[in-house]
N, C-alpha and C positions, 0 to 999 in steps of 0.2 A: 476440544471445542473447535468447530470454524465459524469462522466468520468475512464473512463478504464484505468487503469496502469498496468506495471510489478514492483515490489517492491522485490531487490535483498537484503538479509539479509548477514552478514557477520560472522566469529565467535567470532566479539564483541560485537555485538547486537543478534546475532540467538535465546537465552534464553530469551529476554527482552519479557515483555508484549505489545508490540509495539502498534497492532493492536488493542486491548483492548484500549490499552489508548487514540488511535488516536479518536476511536467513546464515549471516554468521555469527552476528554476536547475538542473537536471540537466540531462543530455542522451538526454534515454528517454522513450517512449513510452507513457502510461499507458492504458489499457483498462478500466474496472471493470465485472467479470463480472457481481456478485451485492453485494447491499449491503440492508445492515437495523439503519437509525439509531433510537436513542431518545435519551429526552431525557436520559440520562447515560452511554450507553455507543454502541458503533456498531463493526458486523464487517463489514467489505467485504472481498470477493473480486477479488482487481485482479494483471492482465498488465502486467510492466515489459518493454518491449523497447528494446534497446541492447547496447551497449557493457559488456562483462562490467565494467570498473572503473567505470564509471558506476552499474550498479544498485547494485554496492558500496556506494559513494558514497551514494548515495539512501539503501540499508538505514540506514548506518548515522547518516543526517541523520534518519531515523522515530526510531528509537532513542531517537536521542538529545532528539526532541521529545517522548519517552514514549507515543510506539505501540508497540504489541506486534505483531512480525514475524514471522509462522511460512510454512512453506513449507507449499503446498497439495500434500502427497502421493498423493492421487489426484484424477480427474478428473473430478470431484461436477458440477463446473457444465457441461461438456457432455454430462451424464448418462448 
């Protein structure tokens, strides 16, 4: 399965190793498309591939670290 998200960072998490961690303790493949950090906030555009209970998993490990998880409903980054 892939799947495309927008993953909104805050400035309680923006320092964290997020994404790092997500492609360690999950079993999924991360890709980031498109990404534009500042110094308190950060929107990356990132492909999970795996294991449909896996991204799950991952979704809901972002969540739960206080990213904001939205599905990328159309195809922006390959324009």
């Amino acid at each position: 399965m892939r799947l495309r998200l927008y993953l909104t960072f805050n400035i309680g998490n923006i320092t964290k190793p997020l994404i790092w961690q997500l492609g360690r303790d999950f079993s999924v493949i991360t890709n980031i498309r498109t990404a534009e950090v500042k110094e308190s906030t950060g929107l990356v555009g990132i492909e999970l591939d795996g294991a449909e209970e896996q991204i799950d998993a991952a979704i809901v490990w972002l969540k739960s670290e206080g990213v904001q998880v939205e599905p990328i409903e159309q195809d922006v980054i390959e324009g």
